[in-house]
VOPA-715719 format. One record per atom (N, C-alpha, C, CB): residue in one letter; atom name; x, y, z. Coordinates in Angstrom, 3 decimals. Glycine has a CB too. Example, Ala and Ser with C-alpha at 12.3 -4.5 7.8 and 13.67 -1.06 7.14 Angstrom:
! residues 2
   type   atom          u          v          w
      A      N     13.190     -5.690      7.800
      A     CA     12.300     -4.500      7.800
      A      C     13.200     -3.300      7.800
      A     CB     11.308     -4.473      9.046
      S      N     12.850     -2.250      7.080
      S     CA     13.670     -1.060      7.140
      S      C     12.900      0.030      7.870
      S     CB     14.084     -0.598      5.725
***
This chain:
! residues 167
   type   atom          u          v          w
      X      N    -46.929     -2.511    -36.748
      X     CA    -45.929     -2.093    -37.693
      X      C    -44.748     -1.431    -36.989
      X     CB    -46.537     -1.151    -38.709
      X      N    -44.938     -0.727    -35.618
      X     CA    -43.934      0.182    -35.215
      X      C    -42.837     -0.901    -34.665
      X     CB    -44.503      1.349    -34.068
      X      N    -43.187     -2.794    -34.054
      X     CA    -42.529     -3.102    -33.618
      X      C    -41.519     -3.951    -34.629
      X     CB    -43.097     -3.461    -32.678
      X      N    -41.931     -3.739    -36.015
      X     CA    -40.692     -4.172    -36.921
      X      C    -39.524     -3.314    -37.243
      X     CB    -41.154     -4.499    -38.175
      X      N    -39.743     -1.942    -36.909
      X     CA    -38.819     -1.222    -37.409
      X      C    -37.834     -0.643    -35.935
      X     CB    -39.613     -0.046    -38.390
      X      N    -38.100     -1.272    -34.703
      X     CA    -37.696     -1.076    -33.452
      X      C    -36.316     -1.602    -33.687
      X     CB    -38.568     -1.742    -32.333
      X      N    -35.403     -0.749    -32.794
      X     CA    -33.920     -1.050    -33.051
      X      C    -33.488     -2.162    -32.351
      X     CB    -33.023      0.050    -32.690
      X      N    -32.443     -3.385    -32.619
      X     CA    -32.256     -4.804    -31.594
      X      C    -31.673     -4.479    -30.594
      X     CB    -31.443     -6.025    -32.070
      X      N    -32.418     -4.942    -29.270
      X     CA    -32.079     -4.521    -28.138
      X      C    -31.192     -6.319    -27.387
      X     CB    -33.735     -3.746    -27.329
      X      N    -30.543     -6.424    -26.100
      X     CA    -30.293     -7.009    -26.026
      X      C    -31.567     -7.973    -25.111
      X     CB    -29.192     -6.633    -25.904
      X      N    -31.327     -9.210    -24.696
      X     CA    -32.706     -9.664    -24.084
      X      C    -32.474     -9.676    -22.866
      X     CB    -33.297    -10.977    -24.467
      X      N    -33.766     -9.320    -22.059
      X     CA    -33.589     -9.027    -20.521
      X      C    -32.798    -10.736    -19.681
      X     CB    -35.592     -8.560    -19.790
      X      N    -32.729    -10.439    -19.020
      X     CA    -31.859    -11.919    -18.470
      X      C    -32.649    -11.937    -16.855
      X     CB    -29.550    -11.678    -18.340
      X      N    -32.690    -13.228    -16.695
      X     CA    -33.039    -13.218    -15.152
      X      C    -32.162    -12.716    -14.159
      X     CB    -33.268    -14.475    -14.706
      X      N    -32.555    -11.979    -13.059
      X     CA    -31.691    -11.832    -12.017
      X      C    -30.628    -12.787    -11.826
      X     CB    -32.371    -11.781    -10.956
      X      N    -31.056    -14.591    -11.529
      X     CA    -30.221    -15.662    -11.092
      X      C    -29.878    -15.783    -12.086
      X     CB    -30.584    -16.777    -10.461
      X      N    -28.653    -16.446    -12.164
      X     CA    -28.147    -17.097    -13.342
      X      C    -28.478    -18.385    -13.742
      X     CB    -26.948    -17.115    -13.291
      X      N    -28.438    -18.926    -14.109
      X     CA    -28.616    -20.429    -14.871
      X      C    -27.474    -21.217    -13.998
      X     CB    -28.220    -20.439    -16.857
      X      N    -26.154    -20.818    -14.755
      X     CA    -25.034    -21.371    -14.592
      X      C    -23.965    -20.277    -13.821
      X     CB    -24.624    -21.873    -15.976
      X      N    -24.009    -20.220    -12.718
      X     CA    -23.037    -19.172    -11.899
      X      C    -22.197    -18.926    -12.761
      X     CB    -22.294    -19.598    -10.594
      X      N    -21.143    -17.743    -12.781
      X     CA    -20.192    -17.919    -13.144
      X      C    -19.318    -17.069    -11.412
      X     CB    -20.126    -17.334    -14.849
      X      N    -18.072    -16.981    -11.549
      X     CA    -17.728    -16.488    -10.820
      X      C    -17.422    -15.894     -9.770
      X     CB    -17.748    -16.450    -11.003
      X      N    -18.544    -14.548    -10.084
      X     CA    -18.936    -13.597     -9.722
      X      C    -20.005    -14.176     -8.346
      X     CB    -19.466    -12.832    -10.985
      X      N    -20.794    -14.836     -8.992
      X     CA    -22.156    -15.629     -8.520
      X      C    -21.092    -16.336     -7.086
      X     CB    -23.036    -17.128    -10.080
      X      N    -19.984    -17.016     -7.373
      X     CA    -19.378    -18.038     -6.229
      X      C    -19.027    -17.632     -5.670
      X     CB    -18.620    -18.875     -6.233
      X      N    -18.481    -15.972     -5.716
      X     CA    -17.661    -15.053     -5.174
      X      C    -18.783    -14.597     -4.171
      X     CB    -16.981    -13.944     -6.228
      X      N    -20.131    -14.335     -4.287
      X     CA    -21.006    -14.029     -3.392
      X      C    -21.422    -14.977     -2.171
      X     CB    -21.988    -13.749     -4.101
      X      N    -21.073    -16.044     -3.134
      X     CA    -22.248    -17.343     -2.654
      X      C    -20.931    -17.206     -1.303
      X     CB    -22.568    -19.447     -4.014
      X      N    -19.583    -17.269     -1.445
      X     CA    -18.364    -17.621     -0.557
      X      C    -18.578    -16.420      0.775
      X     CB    -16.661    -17.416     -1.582
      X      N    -18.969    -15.556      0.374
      X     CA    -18.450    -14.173      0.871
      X      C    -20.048    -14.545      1.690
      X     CB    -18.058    -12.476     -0.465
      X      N    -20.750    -14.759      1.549
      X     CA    -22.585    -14.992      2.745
      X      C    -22.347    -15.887      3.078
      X     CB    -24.335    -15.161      2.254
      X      N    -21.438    -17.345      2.671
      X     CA    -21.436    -18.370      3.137
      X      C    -19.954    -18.142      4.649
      X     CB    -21.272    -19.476      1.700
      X      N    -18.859    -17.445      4.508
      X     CA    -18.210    -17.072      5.530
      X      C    -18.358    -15.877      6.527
      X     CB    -17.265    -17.042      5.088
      X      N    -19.958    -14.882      6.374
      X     CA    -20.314    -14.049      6.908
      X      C    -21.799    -14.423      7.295
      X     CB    -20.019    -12.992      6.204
      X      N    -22.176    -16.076      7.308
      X     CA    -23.493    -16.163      7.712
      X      C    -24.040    -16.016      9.565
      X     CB    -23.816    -17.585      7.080
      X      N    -25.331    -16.108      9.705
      X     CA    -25.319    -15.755     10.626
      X      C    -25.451    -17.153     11.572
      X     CB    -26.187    -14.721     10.621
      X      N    -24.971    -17.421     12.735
      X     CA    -25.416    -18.768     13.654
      X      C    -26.075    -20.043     13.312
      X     CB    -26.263    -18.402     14.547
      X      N    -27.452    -19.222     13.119
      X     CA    -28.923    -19.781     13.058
      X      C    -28.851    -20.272     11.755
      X     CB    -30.204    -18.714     13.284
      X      N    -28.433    -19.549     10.389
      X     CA    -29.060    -19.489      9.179
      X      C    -28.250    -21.074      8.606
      X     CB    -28.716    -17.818      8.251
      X      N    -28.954    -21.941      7.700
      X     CA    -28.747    -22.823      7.519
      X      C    -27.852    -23.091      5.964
      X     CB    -29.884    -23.273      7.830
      X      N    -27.428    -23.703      5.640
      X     CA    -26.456    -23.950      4.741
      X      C    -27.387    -23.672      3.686
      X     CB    -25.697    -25.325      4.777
      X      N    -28.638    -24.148      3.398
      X     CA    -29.694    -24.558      2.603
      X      C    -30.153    -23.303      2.366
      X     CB    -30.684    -25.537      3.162
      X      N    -30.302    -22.116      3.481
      X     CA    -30.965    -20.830      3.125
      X      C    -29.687    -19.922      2.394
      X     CB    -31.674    -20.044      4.626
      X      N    -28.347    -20.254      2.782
      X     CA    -27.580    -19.247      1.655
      X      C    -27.783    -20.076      0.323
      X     CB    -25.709    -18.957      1.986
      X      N    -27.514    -20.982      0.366
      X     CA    -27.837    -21.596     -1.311
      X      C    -29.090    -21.132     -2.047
      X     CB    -28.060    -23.280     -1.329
      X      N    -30.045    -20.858     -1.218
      X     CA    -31.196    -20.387     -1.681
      X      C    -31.265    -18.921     -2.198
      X     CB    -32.066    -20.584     -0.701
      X      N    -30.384    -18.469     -1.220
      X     CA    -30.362    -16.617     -1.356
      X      C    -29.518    -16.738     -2.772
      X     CB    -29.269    -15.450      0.244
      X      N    -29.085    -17.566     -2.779
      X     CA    -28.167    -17.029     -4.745
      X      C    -28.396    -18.121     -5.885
      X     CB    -25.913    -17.007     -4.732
      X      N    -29.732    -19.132     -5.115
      X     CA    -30.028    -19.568     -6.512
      X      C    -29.525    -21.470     -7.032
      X     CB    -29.051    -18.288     -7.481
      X      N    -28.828    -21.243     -5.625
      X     CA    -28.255    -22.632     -6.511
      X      C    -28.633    -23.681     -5.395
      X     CB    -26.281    -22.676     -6.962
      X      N    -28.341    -25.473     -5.900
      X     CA    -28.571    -26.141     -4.899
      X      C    -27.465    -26.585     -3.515
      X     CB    -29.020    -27.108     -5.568
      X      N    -28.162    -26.665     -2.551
      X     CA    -27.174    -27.317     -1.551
      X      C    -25.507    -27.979     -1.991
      X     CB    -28.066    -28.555     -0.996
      X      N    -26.097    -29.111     -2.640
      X     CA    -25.096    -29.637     -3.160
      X      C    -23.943    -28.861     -4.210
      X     CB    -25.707    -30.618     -3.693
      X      N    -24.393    -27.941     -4.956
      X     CA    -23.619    -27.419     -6.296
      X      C    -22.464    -26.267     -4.652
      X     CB    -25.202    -26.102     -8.115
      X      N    -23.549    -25.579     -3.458
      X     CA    -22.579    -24.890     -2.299
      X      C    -21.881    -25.993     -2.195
      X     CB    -23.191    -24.314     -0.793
      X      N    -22.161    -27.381     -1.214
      X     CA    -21.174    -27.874     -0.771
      X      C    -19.800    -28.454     -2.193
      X     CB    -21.915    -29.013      0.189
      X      N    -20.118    -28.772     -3.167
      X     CA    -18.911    -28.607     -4.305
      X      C    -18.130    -27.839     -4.350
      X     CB    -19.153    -28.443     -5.393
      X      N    -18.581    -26.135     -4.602
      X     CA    -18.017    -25.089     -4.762
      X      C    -17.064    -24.954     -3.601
      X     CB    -18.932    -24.098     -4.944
      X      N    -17.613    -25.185     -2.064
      X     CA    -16.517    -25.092     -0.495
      X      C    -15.669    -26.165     -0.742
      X     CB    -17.322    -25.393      1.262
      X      N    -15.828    -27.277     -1.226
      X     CA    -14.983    -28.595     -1.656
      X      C    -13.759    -28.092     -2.660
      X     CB    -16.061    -29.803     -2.545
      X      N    -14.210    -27.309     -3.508
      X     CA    -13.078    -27.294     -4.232
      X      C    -12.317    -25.996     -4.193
      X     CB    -13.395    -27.640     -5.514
      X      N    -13.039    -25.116     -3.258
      X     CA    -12.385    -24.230     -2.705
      X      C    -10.967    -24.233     -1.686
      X     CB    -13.306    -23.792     -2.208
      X      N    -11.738    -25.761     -0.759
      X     CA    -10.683    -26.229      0.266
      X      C     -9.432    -26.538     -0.694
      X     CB    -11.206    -27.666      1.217
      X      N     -9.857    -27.468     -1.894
      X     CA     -9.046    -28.265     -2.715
      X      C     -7.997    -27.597     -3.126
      X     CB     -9.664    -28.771     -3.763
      X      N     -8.292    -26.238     -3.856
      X     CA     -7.729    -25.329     -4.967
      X      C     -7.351    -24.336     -4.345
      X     CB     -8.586    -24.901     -6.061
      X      N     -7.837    -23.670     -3.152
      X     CA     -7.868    -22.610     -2.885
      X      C     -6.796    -21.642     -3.253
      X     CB     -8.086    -22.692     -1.854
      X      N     -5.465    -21.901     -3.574
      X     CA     -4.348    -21.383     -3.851
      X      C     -3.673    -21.747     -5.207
      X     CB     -3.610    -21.664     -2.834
      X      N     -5.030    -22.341     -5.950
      X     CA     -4.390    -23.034     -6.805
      X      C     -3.733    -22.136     -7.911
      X     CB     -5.276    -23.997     -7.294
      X      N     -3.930    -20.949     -8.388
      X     CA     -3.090    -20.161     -9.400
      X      C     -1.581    -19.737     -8.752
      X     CB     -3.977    -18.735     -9.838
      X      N     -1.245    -19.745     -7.592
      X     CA     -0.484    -19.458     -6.845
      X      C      0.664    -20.678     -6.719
      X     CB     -1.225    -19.079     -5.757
      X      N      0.461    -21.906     -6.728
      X     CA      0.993    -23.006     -6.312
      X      C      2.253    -22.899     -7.270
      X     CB      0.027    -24.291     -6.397
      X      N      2.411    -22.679     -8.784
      X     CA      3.604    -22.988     -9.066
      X      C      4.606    -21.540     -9.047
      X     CB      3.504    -23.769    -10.423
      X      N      4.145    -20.621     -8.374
      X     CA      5.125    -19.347     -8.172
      X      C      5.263    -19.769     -6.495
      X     CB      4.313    -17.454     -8.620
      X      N      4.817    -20.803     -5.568
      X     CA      5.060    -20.667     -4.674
      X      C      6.419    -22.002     -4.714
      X     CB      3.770    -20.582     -3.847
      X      N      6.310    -23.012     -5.518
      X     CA      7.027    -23.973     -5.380
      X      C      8.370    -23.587     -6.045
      X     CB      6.366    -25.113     -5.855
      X      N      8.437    -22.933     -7.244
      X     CA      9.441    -22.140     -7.842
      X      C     10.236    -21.353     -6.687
      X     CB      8.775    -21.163     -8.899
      X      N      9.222    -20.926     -5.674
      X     CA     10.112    -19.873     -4.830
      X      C     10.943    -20.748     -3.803
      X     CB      9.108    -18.677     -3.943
      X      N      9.877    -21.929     -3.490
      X     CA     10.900    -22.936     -2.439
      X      C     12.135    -23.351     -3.482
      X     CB      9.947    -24.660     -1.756
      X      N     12.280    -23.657     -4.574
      X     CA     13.083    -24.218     -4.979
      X      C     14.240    -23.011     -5.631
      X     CB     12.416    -25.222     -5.799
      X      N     13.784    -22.311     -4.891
      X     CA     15.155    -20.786     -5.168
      X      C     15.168    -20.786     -7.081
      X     CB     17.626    -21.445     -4.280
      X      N     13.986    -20.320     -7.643
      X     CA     13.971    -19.709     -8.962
      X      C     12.980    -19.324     -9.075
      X     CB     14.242    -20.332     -9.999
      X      N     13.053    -18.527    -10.486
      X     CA     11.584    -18.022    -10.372
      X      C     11.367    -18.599    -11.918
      X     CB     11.283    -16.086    -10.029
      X      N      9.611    -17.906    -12.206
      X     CA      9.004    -18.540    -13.114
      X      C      9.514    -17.873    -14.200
      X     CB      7.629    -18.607    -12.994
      X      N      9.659    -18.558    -15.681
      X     CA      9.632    -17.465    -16.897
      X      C     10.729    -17.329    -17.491
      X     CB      9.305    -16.130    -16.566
      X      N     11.205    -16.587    -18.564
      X     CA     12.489    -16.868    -18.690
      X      C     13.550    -16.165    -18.088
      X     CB     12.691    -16.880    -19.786
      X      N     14.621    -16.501    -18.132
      X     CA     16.249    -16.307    -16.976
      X      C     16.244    -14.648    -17.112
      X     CB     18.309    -17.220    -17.821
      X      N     16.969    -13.755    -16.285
      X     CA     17.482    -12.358    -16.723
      X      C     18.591    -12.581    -17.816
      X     CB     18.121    -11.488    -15.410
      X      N     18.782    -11.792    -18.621
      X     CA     20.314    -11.622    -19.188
      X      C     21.186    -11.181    -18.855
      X     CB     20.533    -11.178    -19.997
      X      N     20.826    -10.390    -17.352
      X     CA     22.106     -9.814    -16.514
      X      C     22.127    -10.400    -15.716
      X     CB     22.268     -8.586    -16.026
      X      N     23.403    -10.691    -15.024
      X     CA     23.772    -11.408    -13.762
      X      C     23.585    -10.638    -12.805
      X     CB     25.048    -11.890    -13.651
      X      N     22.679    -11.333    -11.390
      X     CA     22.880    -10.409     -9.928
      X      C     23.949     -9.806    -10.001
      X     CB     22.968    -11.128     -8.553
      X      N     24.909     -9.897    -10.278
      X     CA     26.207     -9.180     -9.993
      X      C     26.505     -8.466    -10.386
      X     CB     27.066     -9.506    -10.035
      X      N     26.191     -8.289    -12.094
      X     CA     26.513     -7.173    -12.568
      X      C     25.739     -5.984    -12.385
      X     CB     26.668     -7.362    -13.663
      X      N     24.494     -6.040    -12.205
      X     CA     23.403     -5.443    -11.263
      X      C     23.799     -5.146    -10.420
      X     CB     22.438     -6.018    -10.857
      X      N     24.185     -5.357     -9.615
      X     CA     24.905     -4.908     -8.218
      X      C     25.852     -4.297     -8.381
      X     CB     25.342     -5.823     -7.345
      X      N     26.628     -5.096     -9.658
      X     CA     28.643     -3.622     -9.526
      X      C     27.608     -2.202    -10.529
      X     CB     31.318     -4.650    -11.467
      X      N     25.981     -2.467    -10.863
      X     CA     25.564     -0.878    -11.542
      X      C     25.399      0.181    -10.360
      X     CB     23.903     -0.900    -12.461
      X      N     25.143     -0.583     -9.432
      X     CA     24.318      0.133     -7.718
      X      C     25.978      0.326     -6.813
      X     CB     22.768     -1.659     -6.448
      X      N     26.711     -0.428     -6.690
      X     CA     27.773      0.690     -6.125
      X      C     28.172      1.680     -7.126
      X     CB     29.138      0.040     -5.617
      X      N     28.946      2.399     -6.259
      X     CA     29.487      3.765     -6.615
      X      C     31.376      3.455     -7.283
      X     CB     29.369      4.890     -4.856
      X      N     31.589      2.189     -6.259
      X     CA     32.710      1.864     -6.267
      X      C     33.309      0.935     -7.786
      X     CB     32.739      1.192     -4.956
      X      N     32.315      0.184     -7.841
      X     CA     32.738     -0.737     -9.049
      X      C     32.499     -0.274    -10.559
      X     CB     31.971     -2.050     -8.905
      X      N     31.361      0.609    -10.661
      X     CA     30.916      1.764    -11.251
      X      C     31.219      2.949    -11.715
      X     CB     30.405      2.004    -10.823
      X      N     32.791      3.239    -12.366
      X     CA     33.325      4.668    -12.641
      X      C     32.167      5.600    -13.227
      X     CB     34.593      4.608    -13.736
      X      N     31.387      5.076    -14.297
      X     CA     30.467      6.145    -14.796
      X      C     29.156      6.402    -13.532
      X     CB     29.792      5.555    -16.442
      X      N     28.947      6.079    -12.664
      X     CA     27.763      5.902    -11.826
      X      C     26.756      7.429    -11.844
      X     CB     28.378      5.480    -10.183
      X      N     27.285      8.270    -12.239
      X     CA     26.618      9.725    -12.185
      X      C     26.233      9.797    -13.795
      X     CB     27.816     11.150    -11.584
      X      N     26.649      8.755    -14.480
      X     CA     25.910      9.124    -16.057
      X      C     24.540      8.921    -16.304
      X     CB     26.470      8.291    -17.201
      X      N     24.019      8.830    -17.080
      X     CA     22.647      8.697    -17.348
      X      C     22.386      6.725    -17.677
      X     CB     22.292      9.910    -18.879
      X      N     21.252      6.114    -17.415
      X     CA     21.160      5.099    -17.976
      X      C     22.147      4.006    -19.300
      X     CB     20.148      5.508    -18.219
      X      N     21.302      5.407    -20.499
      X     CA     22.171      4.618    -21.408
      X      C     23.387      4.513    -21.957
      X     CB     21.810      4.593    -22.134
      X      N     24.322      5.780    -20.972
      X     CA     25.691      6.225    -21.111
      X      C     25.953      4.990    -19.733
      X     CB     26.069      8.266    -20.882
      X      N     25.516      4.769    -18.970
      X     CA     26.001      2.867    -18.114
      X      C     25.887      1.614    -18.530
      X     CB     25.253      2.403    -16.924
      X      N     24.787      1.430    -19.807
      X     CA     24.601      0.611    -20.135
      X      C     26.102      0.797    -21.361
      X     CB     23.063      0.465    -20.355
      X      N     25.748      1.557    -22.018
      X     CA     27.061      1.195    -22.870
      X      C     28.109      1.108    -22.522
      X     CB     27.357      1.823    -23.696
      X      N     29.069      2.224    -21.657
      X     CA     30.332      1.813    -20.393
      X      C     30.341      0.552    -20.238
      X     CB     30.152      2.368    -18.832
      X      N     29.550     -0.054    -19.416
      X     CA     29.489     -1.638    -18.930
      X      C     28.946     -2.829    -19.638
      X     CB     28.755     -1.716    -17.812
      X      N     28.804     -2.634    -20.958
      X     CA     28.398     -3.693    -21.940
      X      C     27.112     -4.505    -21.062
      X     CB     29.869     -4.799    -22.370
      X      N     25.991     -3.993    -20.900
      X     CA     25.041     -4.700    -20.999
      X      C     24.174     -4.693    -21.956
      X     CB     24.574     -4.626    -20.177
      X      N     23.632     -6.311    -22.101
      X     CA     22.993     -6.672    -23.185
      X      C     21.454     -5.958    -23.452
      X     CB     22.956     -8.137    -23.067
      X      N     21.450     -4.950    -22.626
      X     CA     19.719     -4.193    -22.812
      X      C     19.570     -2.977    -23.285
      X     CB     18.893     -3.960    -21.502
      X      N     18.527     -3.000    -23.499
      X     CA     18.196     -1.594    -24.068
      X      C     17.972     -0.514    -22.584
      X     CB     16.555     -1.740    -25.168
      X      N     17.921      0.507    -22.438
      X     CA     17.874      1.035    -21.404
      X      C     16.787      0.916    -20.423
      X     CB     18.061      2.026    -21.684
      X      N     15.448      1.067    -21.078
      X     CA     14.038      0.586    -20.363
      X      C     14.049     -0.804    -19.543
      X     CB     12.881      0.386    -21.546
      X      N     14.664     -1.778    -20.742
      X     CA     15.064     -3.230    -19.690
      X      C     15.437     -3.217    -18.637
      X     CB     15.988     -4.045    -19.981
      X      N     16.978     -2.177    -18.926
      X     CA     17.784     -2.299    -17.729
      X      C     16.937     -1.520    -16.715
      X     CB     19.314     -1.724    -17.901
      X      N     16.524     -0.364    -16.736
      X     CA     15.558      0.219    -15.597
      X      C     14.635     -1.097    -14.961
      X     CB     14.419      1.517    -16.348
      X      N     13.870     -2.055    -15.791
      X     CA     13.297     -2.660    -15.588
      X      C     13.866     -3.861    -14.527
      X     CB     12.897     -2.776    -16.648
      X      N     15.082     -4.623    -14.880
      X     CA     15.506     -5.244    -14.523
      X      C     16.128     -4.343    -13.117
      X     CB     16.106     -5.865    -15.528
      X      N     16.466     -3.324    -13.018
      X     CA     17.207     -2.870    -11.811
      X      C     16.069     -3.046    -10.699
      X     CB     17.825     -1.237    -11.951
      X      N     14.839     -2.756    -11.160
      X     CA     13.581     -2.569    -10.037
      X      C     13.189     -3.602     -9.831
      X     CB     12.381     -1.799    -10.309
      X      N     13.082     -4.867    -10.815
      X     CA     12.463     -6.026    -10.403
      X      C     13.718     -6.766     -9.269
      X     CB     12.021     -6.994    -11.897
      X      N     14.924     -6.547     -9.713
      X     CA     15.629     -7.885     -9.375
      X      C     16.212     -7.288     -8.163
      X     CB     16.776     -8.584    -10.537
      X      N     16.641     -6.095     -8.241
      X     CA     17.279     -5.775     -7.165
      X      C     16.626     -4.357     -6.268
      X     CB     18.716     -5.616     -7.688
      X      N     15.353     -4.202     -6.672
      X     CA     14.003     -3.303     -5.804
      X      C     15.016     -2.119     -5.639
      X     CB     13.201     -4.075     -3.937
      X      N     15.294     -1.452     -6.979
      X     CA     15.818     -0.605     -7.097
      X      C     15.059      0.304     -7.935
      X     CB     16.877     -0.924     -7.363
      X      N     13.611      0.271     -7.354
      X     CA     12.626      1.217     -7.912
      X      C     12.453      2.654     -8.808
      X     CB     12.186      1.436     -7.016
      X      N     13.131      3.301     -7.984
      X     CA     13.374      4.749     -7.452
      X      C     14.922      5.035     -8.343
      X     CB     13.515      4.812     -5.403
      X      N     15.386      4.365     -9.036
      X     CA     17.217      3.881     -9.500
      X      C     16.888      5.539    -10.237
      X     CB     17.779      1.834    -11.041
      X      N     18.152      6.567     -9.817
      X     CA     18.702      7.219    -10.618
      X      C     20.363      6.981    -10.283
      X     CB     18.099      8.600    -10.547
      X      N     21.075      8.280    -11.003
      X     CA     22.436      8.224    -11.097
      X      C     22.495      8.673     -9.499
      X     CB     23.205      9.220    -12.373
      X      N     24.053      8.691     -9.219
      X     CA     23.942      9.433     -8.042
      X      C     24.858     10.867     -8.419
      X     CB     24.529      8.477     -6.680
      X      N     24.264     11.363     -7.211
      X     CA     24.767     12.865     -7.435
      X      C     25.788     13.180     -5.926
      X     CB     23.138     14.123     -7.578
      X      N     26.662     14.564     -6.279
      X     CA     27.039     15.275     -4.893
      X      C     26.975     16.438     -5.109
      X     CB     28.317     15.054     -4.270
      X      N     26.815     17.392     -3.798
      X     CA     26.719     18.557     -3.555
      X      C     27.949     19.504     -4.220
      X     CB     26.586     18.570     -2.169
      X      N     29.063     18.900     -4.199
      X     CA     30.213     19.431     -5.200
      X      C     29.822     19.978     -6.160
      X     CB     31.056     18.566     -5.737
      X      N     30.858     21.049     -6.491
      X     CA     30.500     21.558     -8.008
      X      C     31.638     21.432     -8.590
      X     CB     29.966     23.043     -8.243
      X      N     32.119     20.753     -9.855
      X     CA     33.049     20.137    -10.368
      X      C     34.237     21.487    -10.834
      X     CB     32.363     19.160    -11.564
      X      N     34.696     21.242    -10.762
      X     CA     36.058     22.247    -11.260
      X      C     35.473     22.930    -12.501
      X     CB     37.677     21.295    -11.756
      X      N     35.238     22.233    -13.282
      X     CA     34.972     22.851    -14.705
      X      C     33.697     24.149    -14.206
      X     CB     34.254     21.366    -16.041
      X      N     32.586     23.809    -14.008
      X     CA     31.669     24.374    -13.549
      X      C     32.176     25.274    -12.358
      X     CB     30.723     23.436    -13.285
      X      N     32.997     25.028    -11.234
      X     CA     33.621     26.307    -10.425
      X      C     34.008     27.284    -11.102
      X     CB     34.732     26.077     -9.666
      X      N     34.817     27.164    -11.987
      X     CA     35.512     28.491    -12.729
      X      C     34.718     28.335    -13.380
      X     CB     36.907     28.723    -13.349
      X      N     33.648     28.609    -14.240
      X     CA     32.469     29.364    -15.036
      X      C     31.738     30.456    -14.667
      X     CB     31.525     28.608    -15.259
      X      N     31.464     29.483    -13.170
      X     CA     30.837     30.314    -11.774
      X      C     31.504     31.986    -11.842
      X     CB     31.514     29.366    -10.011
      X      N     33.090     31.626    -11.090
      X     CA     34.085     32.549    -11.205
      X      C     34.215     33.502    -11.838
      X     CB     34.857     32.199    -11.410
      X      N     33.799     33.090    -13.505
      X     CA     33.961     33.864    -14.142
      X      C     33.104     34.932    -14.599
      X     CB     34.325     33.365    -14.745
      X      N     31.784     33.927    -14.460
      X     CA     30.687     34.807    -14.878
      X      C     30.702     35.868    -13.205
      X     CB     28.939     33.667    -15.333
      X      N     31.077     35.713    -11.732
      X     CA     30.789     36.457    -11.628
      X      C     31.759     37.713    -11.324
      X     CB     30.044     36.092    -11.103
      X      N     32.963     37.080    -11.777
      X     CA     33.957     38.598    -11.928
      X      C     33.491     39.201    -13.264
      X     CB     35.902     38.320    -12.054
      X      N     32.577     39.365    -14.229
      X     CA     32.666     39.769    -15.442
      X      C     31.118     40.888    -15.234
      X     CB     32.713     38.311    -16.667
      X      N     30.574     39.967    -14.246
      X     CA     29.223     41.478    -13.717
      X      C     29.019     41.492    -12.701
      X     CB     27.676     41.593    -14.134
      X      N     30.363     41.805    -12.049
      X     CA     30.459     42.092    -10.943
      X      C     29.310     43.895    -10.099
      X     CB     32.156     42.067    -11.063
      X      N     30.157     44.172    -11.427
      X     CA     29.927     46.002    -11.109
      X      C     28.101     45.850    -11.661
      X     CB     31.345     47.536    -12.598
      X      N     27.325     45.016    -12.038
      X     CA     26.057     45.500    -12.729
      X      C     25.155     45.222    -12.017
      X     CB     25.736     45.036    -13.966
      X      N     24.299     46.412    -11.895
      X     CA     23.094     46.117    -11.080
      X      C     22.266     45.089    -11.132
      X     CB     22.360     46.934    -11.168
      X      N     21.214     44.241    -10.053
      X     CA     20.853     43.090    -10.074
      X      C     19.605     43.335    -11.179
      X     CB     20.579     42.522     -8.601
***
């Protein structure tokens, strides 16, 4: 009676798998390029379960594929584009955001450049787009050691006004 009211557990599974997945080829690859001299093709297939033949397939289509998720970001790159859809900003205008020169607002904040210079993004984009396209990671405004006129005489003032008061 106690084993009808037992809560559903999941069912134990064999160590080997049935049907590798992955994980299983990822081992089988990794003993099969770290075997030792002596040890025979037949004894790593054995150590994970599967037959000779299903190893020599798996190295077959390893040779075959080996790069295969890679192949159309690598051919895109020979052919000078990349995958996905286009930027909406031009390298260039990207570039007149990063000088100082082409750039009158360059010390403003993001979205006080994006609006100045009519780009089509929201500010996160444009951060986004500055780091991807032009590995401008790290992108803030730029700054100088100057202290602007306005801010000099404040300085000035505040400190001719407590001058005489103890610190």
């Amino acid at each position: 009676m106690a084993d009808a009211y037992e809560s559903p557990h999941t069912p134990i599974q064999d160590e080997i798998l049935t049907i590798p997945d992955t994980e299983e080829q990822s081992h089988y690859f990794w003993h099969y390029d770290h075997r030792r001299h002596d040890e025979t093709l037949q004894e790593v297939a054995d150590a994970h379960g599967i037959s000779e033949r299903t190893g020599l397939r798996w190295r077959q289509e390893r040779e075959q594929f080996s790069n295969g998720r890679r192949t159309r970001k690598q051919k895109a790159q020979q052919k000078g584009h990349k995958l996905g859809r286009p930027y909406r900003v031009s390298q260039e205008q990207l570039q007149s955001l990063l000088t100082g020169k082409e750039n009158p607002v360059r010390d403003a904040p993001i979205p006080v450049q994006k609006r100045v210079n009519n780009v089509p993004l929201c500010p996160r984009a444009l951060r986004y787009n500055l780091s991807n396209c032009e590995d401008a990671h790290l992108y803030a405004a730029a700054y100088s050691d100057e202290i602007s006129v306005a801010n000099k005489r404040a300085r000035v003032r505040y400190g001719n006004n407590y001058k005489e008061e103890p610190i």
